[in-house]
Each structure stands twice: as structure tokens, then as C-alpha cells.
N, C-alpha and C positions, 0 to 999 in steps of 0.2 A: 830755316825757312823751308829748305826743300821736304824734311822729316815732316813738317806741319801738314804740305801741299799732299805729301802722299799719304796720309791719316786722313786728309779731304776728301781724297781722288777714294780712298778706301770705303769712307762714309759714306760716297756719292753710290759706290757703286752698291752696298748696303742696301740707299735707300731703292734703288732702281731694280734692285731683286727684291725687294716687299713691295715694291709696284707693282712689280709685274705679277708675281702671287697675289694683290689683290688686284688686278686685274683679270686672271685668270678666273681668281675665283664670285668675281660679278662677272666673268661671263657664263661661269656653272649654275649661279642664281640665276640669271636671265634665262637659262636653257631650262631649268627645274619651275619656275614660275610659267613658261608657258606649258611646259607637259604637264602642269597640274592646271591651270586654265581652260586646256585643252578638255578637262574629263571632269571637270567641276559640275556643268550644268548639267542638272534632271530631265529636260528633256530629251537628252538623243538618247536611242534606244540601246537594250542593250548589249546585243551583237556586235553591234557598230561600233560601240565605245568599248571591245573589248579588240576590236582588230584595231582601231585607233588606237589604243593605247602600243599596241603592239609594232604597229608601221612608225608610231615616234618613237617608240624607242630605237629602230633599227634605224629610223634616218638621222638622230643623235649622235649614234656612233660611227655614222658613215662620217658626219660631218668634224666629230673628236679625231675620226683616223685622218682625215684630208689634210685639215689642221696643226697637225700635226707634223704629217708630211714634209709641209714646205714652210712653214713658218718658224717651227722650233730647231728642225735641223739648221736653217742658217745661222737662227740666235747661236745656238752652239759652234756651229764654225767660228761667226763672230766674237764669242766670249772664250772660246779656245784660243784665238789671235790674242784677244785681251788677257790672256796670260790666267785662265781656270784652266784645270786640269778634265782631261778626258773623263777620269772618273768619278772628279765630285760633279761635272755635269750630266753623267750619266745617272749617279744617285739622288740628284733632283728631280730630273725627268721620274726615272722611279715613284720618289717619292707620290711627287703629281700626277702619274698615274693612277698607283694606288689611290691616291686619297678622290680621284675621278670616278673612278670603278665603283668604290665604296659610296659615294653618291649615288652614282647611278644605282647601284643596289637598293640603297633606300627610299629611291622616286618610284622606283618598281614595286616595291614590298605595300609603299604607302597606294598607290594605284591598284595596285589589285588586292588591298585590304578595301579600298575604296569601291571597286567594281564590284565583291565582293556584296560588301553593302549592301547595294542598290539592287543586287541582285534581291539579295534575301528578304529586305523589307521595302519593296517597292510602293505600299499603300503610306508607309510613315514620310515618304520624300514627296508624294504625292499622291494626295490624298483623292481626289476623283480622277475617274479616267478624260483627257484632254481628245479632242478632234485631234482627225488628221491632217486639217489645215494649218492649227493651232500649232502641231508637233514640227511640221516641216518650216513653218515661218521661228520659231524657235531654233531648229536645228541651222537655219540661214545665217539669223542673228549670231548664233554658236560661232559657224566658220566665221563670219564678219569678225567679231571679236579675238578669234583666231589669229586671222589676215594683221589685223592690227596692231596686236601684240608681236608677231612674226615681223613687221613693218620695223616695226618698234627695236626690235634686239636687233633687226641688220642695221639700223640709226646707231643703236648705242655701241654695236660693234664695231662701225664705222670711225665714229666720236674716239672709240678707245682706239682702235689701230693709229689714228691721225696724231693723238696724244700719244701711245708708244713709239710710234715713229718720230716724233720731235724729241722726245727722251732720250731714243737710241742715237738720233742724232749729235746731241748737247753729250751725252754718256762717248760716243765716240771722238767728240772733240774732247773732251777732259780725259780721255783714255791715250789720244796724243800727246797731248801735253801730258800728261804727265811719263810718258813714254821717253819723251823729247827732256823734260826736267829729270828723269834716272840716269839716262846716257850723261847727260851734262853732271850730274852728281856724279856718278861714278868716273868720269874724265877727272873731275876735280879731286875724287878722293883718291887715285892714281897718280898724280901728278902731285899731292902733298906726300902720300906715302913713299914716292920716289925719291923726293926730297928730303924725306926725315931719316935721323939717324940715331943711333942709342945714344942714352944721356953720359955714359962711364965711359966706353969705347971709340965716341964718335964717328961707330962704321955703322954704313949703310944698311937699313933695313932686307933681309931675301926681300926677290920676289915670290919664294913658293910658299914663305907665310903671309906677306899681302895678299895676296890669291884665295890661302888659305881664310883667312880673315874676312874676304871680301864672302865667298860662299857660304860662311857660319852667319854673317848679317842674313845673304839673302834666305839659308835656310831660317833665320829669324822671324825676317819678314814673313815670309809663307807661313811660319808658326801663327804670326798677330794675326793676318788676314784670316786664316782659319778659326782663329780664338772668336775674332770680330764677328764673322759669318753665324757662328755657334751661337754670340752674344746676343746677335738679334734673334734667331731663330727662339733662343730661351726664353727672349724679353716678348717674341711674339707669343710662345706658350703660355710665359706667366701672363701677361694682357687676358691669356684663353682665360685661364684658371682663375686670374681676377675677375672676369665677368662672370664667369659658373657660378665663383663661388659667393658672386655679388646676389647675383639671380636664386642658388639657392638660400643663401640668407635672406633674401625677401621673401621667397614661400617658406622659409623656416621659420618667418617672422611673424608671416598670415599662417601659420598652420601654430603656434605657439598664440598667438590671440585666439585662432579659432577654440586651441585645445583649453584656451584659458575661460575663455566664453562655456564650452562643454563643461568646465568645471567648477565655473560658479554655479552653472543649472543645475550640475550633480552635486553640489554644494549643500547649493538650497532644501534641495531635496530630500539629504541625508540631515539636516534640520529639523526639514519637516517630521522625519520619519523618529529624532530624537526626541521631539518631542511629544510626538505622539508617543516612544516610550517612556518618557516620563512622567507624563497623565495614567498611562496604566500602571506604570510603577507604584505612584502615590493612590492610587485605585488601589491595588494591591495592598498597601500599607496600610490602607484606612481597613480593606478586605481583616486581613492582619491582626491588626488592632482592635476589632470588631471580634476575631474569632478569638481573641486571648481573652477579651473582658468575659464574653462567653464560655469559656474554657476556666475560666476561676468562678464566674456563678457555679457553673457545672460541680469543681472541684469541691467546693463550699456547701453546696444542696448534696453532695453524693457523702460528704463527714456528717453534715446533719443526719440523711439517710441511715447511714449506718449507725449514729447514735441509735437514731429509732428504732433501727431493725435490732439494735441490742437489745431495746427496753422490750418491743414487740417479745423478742423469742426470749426472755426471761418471763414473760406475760404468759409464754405457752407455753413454758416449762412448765407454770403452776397449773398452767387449766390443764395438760397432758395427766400432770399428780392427781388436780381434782378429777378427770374423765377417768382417772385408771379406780379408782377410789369408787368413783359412780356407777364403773364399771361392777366392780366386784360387789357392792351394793344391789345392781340391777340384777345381777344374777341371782341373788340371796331371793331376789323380790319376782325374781321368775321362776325361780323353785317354787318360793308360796305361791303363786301365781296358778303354776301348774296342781302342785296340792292341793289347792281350791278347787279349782276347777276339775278334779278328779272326786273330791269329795263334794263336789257340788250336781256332778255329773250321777252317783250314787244317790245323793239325796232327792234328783229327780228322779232317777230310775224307782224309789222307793217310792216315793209321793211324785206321784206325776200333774198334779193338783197345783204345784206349789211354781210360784212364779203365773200363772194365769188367774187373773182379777174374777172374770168372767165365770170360767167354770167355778170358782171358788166359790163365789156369789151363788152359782145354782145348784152347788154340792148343800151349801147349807139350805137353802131356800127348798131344797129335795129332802135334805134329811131333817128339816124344823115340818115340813106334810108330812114326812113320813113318821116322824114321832107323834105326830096330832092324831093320825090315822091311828096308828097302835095306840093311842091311847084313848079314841072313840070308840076303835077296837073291841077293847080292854072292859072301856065301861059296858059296852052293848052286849058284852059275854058277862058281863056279872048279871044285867037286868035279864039276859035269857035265864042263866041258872037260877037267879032268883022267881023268877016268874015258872020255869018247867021244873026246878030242882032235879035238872042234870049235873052233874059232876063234869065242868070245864076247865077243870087243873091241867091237863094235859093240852088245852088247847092255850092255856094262855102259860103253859112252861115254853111249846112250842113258839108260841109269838115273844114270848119276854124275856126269854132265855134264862140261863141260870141264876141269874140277878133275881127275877121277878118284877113286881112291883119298883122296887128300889133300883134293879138296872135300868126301868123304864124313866123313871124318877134320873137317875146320872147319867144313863145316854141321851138327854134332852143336851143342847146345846149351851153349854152353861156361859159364865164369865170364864173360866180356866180355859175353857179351848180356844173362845173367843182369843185371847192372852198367848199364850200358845201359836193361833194365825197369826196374830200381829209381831211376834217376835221372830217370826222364819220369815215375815215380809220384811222387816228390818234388817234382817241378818242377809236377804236377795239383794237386798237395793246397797249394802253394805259392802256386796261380795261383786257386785257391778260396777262401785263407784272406785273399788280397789283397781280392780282389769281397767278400766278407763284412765287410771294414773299413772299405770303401771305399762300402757299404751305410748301414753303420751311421752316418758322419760325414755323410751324405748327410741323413738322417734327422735327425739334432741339428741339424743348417745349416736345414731347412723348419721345424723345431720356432721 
């Protein structure tokens, strides 16, 4: 029973140090909630809200050292009586120091990230400039809400001192008694140990082993108490680290929907984007398909091709044999060509007559007068010598030449000459129709 009551009294005292921790620590909330009340609103200016921030901080820690002072040093005489040690009270105090400080650091840090603000973007917190009446009835209301909240923490400080002091009360009566319940244990476990004796020997127990026995329990005890003390503090961390880790699993929650949401969009969208390569692909395909059929026309007209161009240049091998042929032909036909026309070039040079119609025409038509004449001549010298009986043989040897009569008779223009013209006109127009041919194959051979 007594084991039970001091496990209770142990419990009790447990819970009245995580009281008090969380009462300490709503009264750190209370103090943080009005220093940021305090510098919240946009209206006071910003000078003012920078030495205010400055005057709360400093009257915070006048009020943390005052506090301090007189209230925790007694707790600690108190719970030194109640049987804690100098030093684990000292390494609490510690501890709630530090963890004080480190607050206060961050109300600071968050305040003049905040002063900061408002410095730098003063048109985004407020967007037109306000009157000065407007400013100072704002800055009223500010302190009013101030005052109230200040009203407010000395109430709820009030409230909690009234509430630790009935605890420390109830925690001091349960600290006698169980004070009052160890003395009586310890009477009673002296007085059996006095009385006992060994089971083989039946001699009485020393006392410098009961003694001994009795300080190994109490160093026990102070082992459990300590074990205890540790237990909540652990059970207080893991409580921490269960809420973190509750809290980050719900924004690991919302940020795994969100990333899930982010990735059906880029889902979608890498859909869209397959499918759009798969419309170009099969584009592509038909593309493809389009250039193969192409590609074997092609292949199929370029065999026919070349059949042709077989049959073509077998075609030109014979006409190259017939040109070489025509060639040597053409030459033969341009020597005569030229030989003609060298002997035809003589034949004018000798008869320059020959080839014009015209003078041809008035060579005869000159010499058919001119034989009529000589031959009016002829007779008008016979009827002179007949009539005067001169001797005109001389004149008509001169006129008739050595023919006579009978030259005058065969240099008329007979059918033979006639014969004669007509056969060098045939043999012109003979010797022109040749050059004209001989032109013209001249012509096909350069083509």
C-alpha cells in the first residue's frame, strides 16, 4: 500500500511539473500574442512601431527577470524541501531559460521581419495615403486594444497564479503525507528487519546490512523518480513529434494531392503531346508510303529508260555508220562540186555569154542583123560591080572572109548552134541543180 501511495505521490508530482511547464508556457503565449498585437496594425507609423517594438521587448524582460526573482526561487526552496536535488532544479530552470530566450529570439526576428515589411512596401498594406485624423483615431483604438489585451494577460495571470497556488497547496499536502507515510514505512521496515533472523542459523540480521539495504531501496527510489521524470519529459517530446509529425503528414498529404493534381495536368498534356505524335507519325507513314510507290514508278520508268536508251544509241550507232558513209560520200560530191565549179568558172571565163538569157537573146538577134547586113552588103557589091564592072573581090574577101560566099552561107545562125546553145543551157541549169543538192546534204551532215 505504502509502494502504491508513493508511485501516487510520484505521479502527482509528475503531473504538477507538466503544469507548471504548461503553464509557463501560456504565459510565454500570452506575452508573444500581445508583442505581436501590439505591431500588427497598419496604422501607426513607422518610427513609433519601431521603438515600440523595442520598449516591449525590454519591458518583457524586465518583467521575465522580476518573475523570476521571487517566484521561482521559492518554488525551488520549496521542491528542494520536497526532496529534488539542487541540481536537477537548477537544470530545469536552465532548461526554461533557454527555451525562453529562444522564444523571445523568435518574436524579435518575426517583428522586425514584420517592421521590415512595412517599411519596404508601405503602398501594398495600404493602399492610399489616410488623414491625420483618421491615423491618430486608429493609433487610439491600437493602444485601446493594447490596454485590453494587457487587462486580459494580468486576468489570465491572475487566474493561473490562483490555480498554482491551490496545486501548490493540494501538491504540499500530498508531499506531507507522503513524508509522514515514508517515516512510518521506514519505522515499520526497521522494526521487521529487527525482528528477522536467517532461515539456517536463526541469528539476527546486522544492522550495518539493513542500513545498507535500506540506502540501496532509497538509491532505487531516486533511480525510479528520475526514470519517471525522464518518462514524461519523453512522453512530452513524443506528444511534440506526434503533432509535427501529424501536421507534416497532413501538408505531405495536401502537397501529394496537390503533386497528384500537377500530374494528372502534366498527364494530360503529355497525351496530348503523344498524340499529336502519332497523327505526325502516321503522316509520316502515308508521307513514306507515298514516296516508296514513287520510288518504284521511278525505278520501273528509269529500266524502261534505259531499255530505250539501249535501243536509241544502237539507232545512233547505225546513223553515226550511215553519217560516216555520207560523210565520205559528201566529200567525193564536194570535190565534184568544186571541179565543176572550177570548170564551170573557165567555161565562163571563155564564153562570158553563157548563163545570161538576155545578152544571149541580143548576141543572136546582133549577129542574125549582122549577117543580113553582110549579106545586103554582099549583094549591093555584086549590083555595083555588075553595073560599074569594078573588080570587088577584095572587098567582099574582106567582108566574108576566107569562106566567102559559103562562110557567109555557115556563119548565119544555123539549127547546130542553135543545138549547141541549148545544150550548155542544159548542161548550166544541170550544173546548178547539182550545187543545190550538194548544199542541201551539206546542211543535214552539220545539222
Amino acid at each position: 500500500m505504502e509502494d502504491s501511495n508513493l508511485n501516487q505521490s510520484g505521479n502527482t508530482e509528475q503531473e504538477i511539473t507538466a503544469e507548471g511547464n504548461e503553464d509557463t508556457q501560456n504565459d510565454t503565449q500570452i506575452d508573444l500574442g500581445g508583442t505581436l498585437g501590439d505591431t500588427y496594425d497598419t496604422g501607426i507609423p513607422q518610427d513609433s512601431g519601431r521603438e515600440q517594438v523595442e520598449d516591449q521587448g525590454e519591458e518583457e524582460e524586465e518583467e521575465v527577470e522580476e518573475g523570476l526573482d521571487d517566484n521561482d526561487f521559492q518554488n525551488a526552496d520549496e521542491s528542494l524541501n520536497e526532496g529534488l536535488s539542487m541540481d536537477q532544479l537548477k537544470q530545469y530552470y536552465d532548461q526554461a531559460l533557454m527555451e525562453h530566450t529562444k522564444l523571445m529570439a523568435d518574436n524579435y526576428d518575426l517583428q522586425r521581419k514584420y517592421l521590415n515589411y512595412l517599411l519596404s512596401n508601405p503602398t501594398e498594406i495600404r493602399e492610399e495615403e489616410r488623414p491625420e485624423e483618421e491615423t491618430k483615431a486608429l493609433f487610439y483604438d491600437a493602444l485601446k486594444h493594447i490596454e485590453g489585451l494587457r487587462e486580459e494577460t494580468v486576468a489570465l495571470n491572475e487566474s493561473a497564479n490562483t490555480v498554482l497556488s491551490d496545486v501548490r497547496e493540494k501538491v504540499i499536502e500530498k508531499q506531507e503525507a507522503l513524508k509522514s507515510a515514508k517515516s512510518h514505512f521506514e519505522e515499520y521496515k526497521l522494526n521487521i528487519s529487527g525482528n528477522s533472523r536467517y532461515k539456517q542459523t536463526e541469528r539476527p540480521i546486522e544492522d550495518g546490512l539493513i542500513t545498507a539495504l535500506m540506502e540501496r531501496e532509497a538509491k532505487k527510489d531516486e533511480e525510479i523518480q528520475m526514470r519517471r521524470l525522464k518518462n514524461v519529459t519523453l512522453q512530452t517530446a513524443l506528444a511534440k513529434y506526434d503533432e509535427t509529425h501529424k501536421k507534416a503528414s497532413d501538408a505531405k498529404s495536401q502537397r501529394h494531392q496537390i503533386d497528384f493534381e500537377q500530374l494528372k495536368i502534366e498527364n494530360q498534356t503529355y497525351n496530348e503531346k503523344i498524340e499529336e505524335r502519332t497523327e505526325e507519325l502516321q503522316k509520316l507513314r502515308k508521307k513514306i508510303n507515298m514516296t516508296v510507290h514513287v520510288l518504284s514508278h521511278f525505278t520501273e520508268k528509269l529500266e524502261f529508260l534505259h531499255a530505250a536508251n539501249g535501243e536509241l544509241k544502237e539507232k545512233l550507232g547505225e546513223l553515226e555508220r550511215e553519217t560516216a558513209s555520207k560523210r565520205d560520200m559528201l566529200a567525193n560530191i564536194k570535190l565534184e562540186r568544186d571541179r565543176l565549179k572550177v570548170e564551170n568558172q573557165h567555161l565562163r571565163q571563155e564564153n562570158g555569154l553563157v548563163g545570161n538569157e538576155e545578152l544571149l537573146k541580143d548576141f543572136k538577134e546582133r549577129r542574125k542583123n549582122l549577117n543580113n547586113q553582110k549579106r545586103k552588103l554582099y549583094i549591093v557589091q555584086q549590083k555595083y560591080a555588075a553595073i560599074t564592072g569594078e573588080d570587088v573581090s577584095e572587098y567582099q574577101t574582106k567582108l566574108l572572109g576566107p569562106g566567102g560566099q559559103e562562110g557567109l552561107i555557115a556563119g548565119a545562125p544555123g539549127e547546130e548552134e542553135e543545138e549547141e546553145e541549148d545544150r550548155e543551157v542544159e548542161d548550166e541549169e544541170l550544173g546548178e541543180a547539182l550545187q543545190d543538192e550538194v548544199d542541201a546534204q551539206a546542211k543535214t551532215s552539220g545539222k
